[in-house]
C-alpha positions in Angstrom: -50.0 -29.4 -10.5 -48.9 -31.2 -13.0 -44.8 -30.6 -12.1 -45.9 -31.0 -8.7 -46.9 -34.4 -9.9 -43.8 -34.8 -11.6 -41.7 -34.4 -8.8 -44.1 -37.2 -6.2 -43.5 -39.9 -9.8 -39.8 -39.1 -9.4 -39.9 -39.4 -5.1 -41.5 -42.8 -5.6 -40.1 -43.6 -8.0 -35.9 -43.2 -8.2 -34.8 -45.2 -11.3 -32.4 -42.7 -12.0 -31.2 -42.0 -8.9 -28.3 -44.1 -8.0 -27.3 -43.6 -11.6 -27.2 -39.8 -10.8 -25.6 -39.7 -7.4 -23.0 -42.2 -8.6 -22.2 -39.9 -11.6 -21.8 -36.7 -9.5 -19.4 -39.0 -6.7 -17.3 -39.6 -9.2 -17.3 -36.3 -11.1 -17.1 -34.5 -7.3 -13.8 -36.5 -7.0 -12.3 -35.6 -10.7 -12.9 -32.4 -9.7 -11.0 -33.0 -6.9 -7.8 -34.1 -8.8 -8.2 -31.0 -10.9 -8.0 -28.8 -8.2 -4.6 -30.2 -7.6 -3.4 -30.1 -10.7 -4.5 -26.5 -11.2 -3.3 -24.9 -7.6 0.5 -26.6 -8.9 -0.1 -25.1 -12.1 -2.1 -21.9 -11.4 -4.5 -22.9 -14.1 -7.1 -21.4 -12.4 -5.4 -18.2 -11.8 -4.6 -15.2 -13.7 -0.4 -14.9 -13.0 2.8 -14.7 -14.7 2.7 -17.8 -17.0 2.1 -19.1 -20.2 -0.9 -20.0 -21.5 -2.0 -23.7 -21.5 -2.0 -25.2 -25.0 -5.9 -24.4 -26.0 -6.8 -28.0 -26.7 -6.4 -28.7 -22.8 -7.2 -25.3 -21.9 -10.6 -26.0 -23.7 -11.0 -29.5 -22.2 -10.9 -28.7 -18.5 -13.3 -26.1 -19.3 -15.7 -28.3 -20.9 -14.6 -31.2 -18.0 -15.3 -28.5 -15.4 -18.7 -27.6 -16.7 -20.2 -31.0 -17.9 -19.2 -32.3 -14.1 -20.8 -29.2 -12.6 -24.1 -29.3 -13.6 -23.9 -32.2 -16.3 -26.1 -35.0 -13.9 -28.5 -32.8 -12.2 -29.6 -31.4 -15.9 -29.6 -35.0 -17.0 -31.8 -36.0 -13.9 -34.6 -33.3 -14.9 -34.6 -34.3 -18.6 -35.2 -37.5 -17.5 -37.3 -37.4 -14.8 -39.1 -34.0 -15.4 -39.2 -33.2 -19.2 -41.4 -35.2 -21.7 -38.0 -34.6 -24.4 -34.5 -33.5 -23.5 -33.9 -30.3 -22.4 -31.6 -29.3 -20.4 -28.4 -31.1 -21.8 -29.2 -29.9 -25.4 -28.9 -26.2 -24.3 -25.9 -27.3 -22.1 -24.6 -28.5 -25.1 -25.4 -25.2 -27.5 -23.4 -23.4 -24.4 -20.2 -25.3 -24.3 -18.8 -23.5 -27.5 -18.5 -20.1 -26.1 -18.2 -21.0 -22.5 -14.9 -23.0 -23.8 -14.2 -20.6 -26.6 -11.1 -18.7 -24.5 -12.3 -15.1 -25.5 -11.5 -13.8 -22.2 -7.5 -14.3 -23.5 -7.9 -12.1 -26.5 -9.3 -8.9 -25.3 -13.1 -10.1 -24.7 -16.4 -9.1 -26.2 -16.9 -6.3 -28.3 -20.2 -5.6 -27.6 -20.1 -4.5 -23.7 -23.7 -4.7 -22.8 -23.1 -5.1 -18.9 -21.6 -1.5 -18.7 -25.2 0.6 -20.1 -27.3 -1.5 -17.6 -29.7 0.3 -15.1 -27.8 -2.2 -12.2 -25.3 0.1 -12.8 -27.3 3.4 -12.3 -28.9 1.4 -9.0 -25.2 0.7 -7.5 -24.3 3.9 -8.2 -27.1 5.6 -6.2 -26.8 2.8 -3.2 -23.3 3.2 -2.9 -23.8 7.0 -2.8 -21.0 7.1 -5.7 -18.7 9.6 -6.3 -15.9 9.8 -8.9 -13.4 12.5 -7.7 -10.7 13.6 -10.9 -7.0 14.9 -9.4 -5.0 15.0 -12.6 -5.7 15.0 -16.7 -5.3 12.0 -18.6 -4.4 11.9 -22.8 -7.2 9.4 -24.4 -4.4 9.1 -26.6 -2.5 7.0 -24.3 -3.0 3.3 -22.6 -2.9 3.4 -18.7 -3.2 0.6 -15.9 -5.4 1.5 -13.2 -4.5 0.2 -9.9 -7.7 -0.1 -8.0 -7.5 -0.4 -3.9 -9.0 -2.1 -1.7 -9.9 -5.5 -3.3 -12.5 -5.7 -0.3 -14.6 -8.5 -0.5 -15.5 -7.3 -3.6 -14.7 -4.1 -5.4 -18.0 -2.3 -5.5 -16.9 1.2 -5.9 -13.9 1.0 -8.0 -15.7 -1.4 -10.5 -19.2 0.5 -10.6 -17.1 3.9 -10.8 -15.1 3.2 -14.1 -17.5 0.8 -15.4 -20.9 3.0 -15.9 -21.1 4.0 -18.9 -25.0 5.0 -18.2 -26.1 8.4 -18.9 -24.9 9.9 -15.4 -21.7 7.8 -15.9 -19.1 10.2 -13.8 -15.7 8.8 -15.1 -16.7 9.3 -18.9 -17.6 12.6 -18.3 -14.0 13.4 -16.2 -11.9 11.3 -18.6 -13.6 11.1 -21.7 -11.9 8.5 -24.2 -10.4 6.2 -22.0 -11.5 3.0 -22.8 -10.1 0.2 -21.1 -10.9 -3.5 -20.1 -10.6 -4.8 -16.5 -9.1 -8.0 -14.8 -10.8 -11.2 -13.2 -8.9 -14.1 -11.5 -9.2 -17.3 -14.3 -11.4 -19.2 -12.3 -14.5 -16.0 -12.2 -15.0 -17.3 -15.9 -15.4 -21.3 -15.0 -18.8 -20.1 -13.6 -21.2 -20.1 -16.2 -23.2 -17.2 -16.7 -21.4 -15.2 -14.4 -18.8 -15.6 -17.0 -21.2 -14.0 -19.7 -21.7 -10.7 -17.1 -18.3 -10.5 -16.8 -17.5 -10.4 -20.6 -20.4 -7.9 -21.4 -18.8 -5.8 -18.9 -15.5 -5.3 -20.3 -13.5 -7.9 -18.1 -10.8 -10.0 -19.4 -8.5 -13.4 -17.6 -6.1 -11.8 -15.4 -2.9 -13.9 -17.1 0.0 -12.0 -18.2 -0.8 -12.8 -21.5 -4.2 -11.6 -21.5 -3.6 -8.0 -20.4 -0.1 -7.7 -22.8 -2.9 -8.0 -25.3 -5.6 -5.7 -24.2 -2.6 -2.9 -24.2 -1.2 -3.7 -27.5 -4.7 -3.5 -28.7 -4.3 0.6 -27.3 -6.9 0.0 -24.6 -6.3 0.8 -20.9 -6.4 -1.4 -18.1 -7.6 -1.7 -14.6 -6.8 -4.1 -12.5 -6.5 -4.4 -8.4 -3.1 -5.5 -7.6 -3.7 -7.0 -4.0 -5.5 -9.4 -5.6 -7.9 -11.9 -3.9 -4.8 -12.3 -1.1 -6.1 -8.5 -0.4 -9.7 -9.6 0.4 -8.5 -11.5 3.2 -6.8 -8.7 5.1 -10.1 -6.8 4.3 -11.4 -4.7 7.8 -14.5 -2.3 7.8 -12.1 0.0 10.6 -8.8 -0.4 8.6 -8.0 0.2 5.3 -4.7 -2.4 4.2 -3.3 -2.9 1.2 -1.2 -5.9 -0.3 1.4 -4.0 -2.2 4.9 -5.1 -1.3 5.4 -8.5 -2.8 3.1 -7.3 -6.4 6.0 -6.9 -8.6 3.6 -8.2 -11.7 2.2 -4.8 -12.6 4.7 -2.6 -12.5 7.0 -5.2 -14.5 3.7 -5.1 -17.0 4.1 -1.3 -16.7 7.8 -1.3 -17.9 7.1 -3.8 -20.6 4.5 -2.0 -22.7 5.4 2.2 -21.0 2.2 2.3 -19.5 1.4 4.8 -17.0 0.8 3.9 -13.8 -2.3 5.3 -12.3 -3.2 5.3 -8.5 -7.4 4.9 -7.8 -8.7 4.2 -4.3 -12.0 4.1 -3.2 -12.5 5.5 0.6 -15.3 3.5 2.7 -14.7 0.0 0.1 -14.1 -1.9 3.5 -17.3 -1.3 4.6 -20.0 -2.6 2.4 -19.6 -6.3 4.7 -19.9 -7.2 8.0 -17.1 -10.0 8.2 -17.1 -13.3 10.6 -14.8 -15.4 11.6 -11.6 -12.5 11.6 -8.5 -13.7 13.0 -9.6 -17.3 13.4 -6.6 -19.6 12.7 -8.4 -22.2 11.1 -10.9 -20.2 9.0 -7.8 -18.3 7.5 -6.1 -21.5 6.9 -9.2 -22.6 4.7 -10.0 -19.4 3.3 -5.7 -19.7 1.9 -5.9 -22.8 0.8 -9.4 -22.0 -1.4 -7.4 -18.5 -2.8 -4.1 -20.5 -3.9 -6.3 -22.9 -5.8 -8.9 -20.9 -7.3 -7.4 -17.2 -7.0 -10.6 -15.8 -5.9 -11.1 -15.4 -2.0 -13.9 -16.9 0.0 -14.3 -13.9 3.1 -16.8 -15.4 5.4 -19.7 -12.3 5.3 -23.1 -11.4 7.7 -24.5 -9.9 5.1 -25.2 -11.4 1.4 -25.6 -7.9 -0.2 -23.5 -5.4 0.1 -24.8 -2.5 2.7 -25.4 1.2 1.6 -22.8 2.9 2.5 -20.6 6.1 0.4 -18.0 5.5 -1.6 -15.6 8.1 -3.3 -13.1 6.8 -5.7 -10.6 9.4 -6.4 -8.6 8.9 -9.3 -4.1 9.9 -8.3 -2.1 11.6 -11.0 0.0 9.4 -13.8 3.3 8.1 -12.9 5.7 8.1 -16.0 6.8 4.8 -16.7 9.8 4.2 -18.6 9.6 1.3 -21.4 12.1 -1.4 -21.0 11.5 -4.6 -22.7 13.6 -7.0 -20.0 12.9 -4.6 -17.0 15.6 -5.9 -14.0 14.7 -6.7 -10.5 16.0 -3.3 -9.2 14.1 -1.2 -11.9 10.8 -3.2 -10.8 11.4 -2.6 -7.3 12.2 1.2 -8.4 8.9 1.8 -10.0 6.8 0.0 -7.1 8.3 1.5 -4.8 7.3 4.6 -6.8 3.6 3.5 -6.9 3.3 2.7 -3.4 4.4 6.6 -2.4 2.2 8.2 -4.6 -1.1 5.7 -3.6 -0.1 7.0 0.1 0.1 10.1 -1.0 -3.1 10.0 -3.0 -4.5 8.1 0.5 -3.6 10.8 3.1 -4.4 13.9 1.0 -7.9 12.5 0.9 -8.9 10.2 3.6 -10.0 12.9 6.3 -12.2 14.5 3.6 -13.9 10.9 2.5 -12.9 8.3 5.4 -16.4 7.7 7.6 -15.2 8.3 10.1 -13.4 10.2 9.5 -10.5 9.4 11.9 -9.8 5.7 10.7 -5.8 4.4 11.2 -3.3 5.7 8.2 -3.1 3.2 5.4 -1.3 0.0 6.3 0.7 -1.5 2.9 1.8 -4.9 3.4 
């Protein structure tokens, strides 16, 4: 009763409240600017650049944040609270939301991965981890994982258990390996936090040279958010052709390139909105800025439905330090057979149904 009473004091009372709304208005329309400066600079993206100098790096984190959330948090300290609150623990958080550690291999500690969400997932997306070749735990590998989908359920959930009934640490024991997020997934706090106790690191060049110098694997989903959008529950596509990033990462470090795809990905959404003009327009413009893709869905959670990830066989990469255009065409070209391969050999046996249209790369 007494918040309750709180709250009517604050309705009749709105001191604060063209303070507040001014202060958002004009942090709304910084962010605004920002989200110019950072679709020209892909500052929000993971991509082939280099890193932003960590001062400024830091400080559009911190700007980013404290705009966010910064007056609605100072409006319930000092409307709601009898002593601040809210702005003292945003305050405490600003140091490790700004502190870059998703550059430099991420957390140690990987709490996410042992969670019984995982062991729930597993079970509602029927899970199942199918093995086609060996691979040496001696050895660093990048995972390509396909679809992206709206988001990928299967692929994630399958190499990221590490519960007791974890499939893929009991078919590749050893492999350790950190996965990649667009930039912009750890501007969100606390979603950052879930991210980093789950093994995932920034997607920037930079950021996965170091995971594999560090002789840890990677996984990452090469289509990318610009995947999502060509994301059909009756079709499976994949946005291969124009991905040269990977490979060349491949031929930099002589990583193995390793094929995973997880049949029935595509259908954990119901999708509105496909083929609309407009919509795609919008849902483009929001991808090249942030690098994450907004899919307009009918269903907030994902539906139950059976996902087999099958894990293709290594391709030997070569390691070149300054791979040419022609050798990184080579290789992708390379990758793109075997995922097709890996794709037909298996879709009649997993697809539901089981007839669904040949894989379409793009």
């Amino acid at each position: 009763m007494e918040f309750v009473g709180r709250v009517v004091e604050y309705i009749n009372n709105m001191e604060h409240w063209h303070f507040v709304v001014s202060l958002q208005l004009v942090g709304f329309g910084l962010l605004v600017v920002l989200a110019q400066i950072v679709e020209k600079h892909a500052a929000m993206r993971g991509c082939n650049r280099n890193p932003l100098p960590a001062w400024f790096d830091k400080l559009l984190r911190v700007a980013f944040l404290t705009i966010l959330v910064g007056p609605g948090l100072y409006a319930l300290d000092m409307n709601f609270m009898p002593i601040p609150i809210f702005l003292p623990l945003l305050a405490l958080y600003l140091p490790t939301y700004a502190n870059l550690i998703e550059q430099r291999g991420g957390r140690s500690q990987l709490f996410a991965r042992t969670w019984a969400f995982f062991a729930w997932m597993r079970e509602r997306f029927h899970l199942k981890v199918v093995k086609t070749a060996e691979l040496d735990p001696k050895h660093s590998y990048i995972f390509g994982l396909h679809p992206h989908s709206v988001l990928p359920f299967g692929s994630m959930i399958a190499l990221g258990d590490e519960t007791e009934k974890s499939q893929f640490k009991k078919l590749f024991p050893g492999i350790n390996f950190r996965t990649l997020a667009a930039t912009f997934a750890f501007y969100i706090p606390g979603y950052r936090d879930v991210l980093l106790w789950g093994g995932v690191v920034d997607a920037a060049r930079y950021s996965a040279k170091y995971v594999l110098k560090h002789n840890l694997s990677l996984a990452l989903v090469p289509g990318g958010a610009t995947e999502a959008l060509y994301c059909k529950p009756d079709k499976d596509i994949v946005y291969l052709k124009k991905r040269y990033g990977f490979v060349k990462l491949a031929l930099e470090t002589g990583c193995k390139l390793v094929p995973v795809f997880s049949f029935n990905e595509n259908n954990t959404y119901d999708l509105l909105g496909l083929d609309n003009a407009f919509l795609d327009a919008c849902k483009s413009k929001f991808q090249r800025i942030f690098g994450i893709s907004l899919p307009l869905i009918a269903n907030i959670f994902p539906k139950s439905v059976h996902i087999t990830t099958v894990v293709g066989s290594p391709i030997d990469i070569p390691h070149v330090e300054n791979p040419s255009k022609e050798q990184i065409q080579e290789y992708l070209n390379k990758y793109i057979d075997a995922l097709t391969t890996l794709y037909n050999e298996n879709r009649e046996k997993y697809n539901i149904p089981s007839n669904k249209p040949p894989l379409e790369v793009i």
